[in-house]
Legacy VTK file of the C-alpha trace (Angstrom):
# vtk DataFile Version 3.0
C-alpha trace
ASCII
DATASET POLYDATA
POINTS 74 float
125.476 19.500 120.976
123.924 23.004 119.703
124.122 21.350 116.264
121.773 18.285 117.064
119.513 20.563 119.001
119.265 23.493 116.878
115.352 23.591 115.638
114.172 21.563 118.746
112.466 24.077 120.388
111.942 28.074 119.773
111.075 30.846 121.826
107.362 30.462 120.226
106.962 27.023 121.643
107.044 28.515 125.016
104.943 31.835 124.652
102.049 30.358 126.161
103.819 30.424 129.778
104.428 33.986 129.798
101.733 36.966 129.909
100.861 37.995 126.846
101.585 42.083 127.726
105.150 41.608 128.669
108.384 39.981 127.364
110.079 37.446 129.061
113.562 38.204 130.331
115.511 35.486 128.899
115.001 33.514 125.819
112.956 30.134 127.258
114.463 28.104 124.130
117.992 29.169 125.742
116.444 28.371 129.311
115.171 24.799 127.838
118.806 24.061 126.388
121.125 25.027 129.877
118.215 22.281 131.030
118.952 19.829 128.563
122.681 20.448 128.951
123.025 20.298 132.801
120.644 17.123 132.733
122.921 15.717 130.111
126.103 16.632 132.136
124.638 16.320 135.336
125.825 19.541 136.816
124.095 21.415 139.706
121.935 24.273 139.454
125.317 26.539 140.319
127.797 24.474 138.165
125.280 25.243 134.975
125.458 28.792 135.948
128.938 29.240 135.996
129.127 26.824 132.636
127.159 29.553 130.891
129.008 32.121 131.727
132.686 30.293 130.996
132.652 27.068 128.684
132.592 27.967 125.098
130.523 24.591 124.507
127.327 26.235 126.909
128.296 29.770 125.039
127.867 27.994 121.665
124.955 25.753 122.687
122.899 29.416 123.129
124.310 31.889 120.365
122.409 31.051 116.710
125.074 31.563 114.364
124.201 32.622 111.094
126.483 32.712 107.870
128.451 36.079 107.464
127.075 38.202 105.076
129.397 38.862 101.846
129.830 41.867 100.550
130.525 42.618 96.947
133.790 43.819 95.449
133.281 47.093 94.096
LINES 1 75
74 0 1 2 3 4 5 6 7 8 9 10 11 12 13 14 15 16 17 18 19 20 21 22 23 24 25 26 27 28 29 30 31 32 33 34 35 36 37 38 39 40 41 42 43 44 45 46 47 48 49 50 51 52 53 54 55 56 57 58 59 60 61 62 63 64 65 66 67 68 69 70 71 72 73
């Protein structure tokens, strides 16, 4: 799922909802994908909680994974 909705939304799509002197709490593209996801899976406000904090799917869904970064043989 994270792979079809990676680059669907980003934290900057949201910025205009929160004051401009502080910094949200949680990442709103993260908040926007548990939404999508519990929609999608049609879990309860408490089952997507405790999805995000135990499925590897959710925990994948929110973690931007980036290639490892090689190092050169010496």
């Amino acid at each position: 799922m994270r792979d079809r909705l990676d680059g669907l939304w980003c934290d900057e799509d949201f910025a205009a909802w929160y004051p401009r002197d502080g910094r949200p709490g949680l990442s709103p593209a993260q908040l926007a994908t548990v939404c999508v996801l519990q929609f999608l899976l049609g879990l309860s406000d408490r089952q997507a909680a405790e999805a995000v904090r135990c499925r590897i799917d959710f925990k994948y869904a929110l973690v931007r994974h980036e290639a490892p970064v090689r190092r050169e043989a010496r």
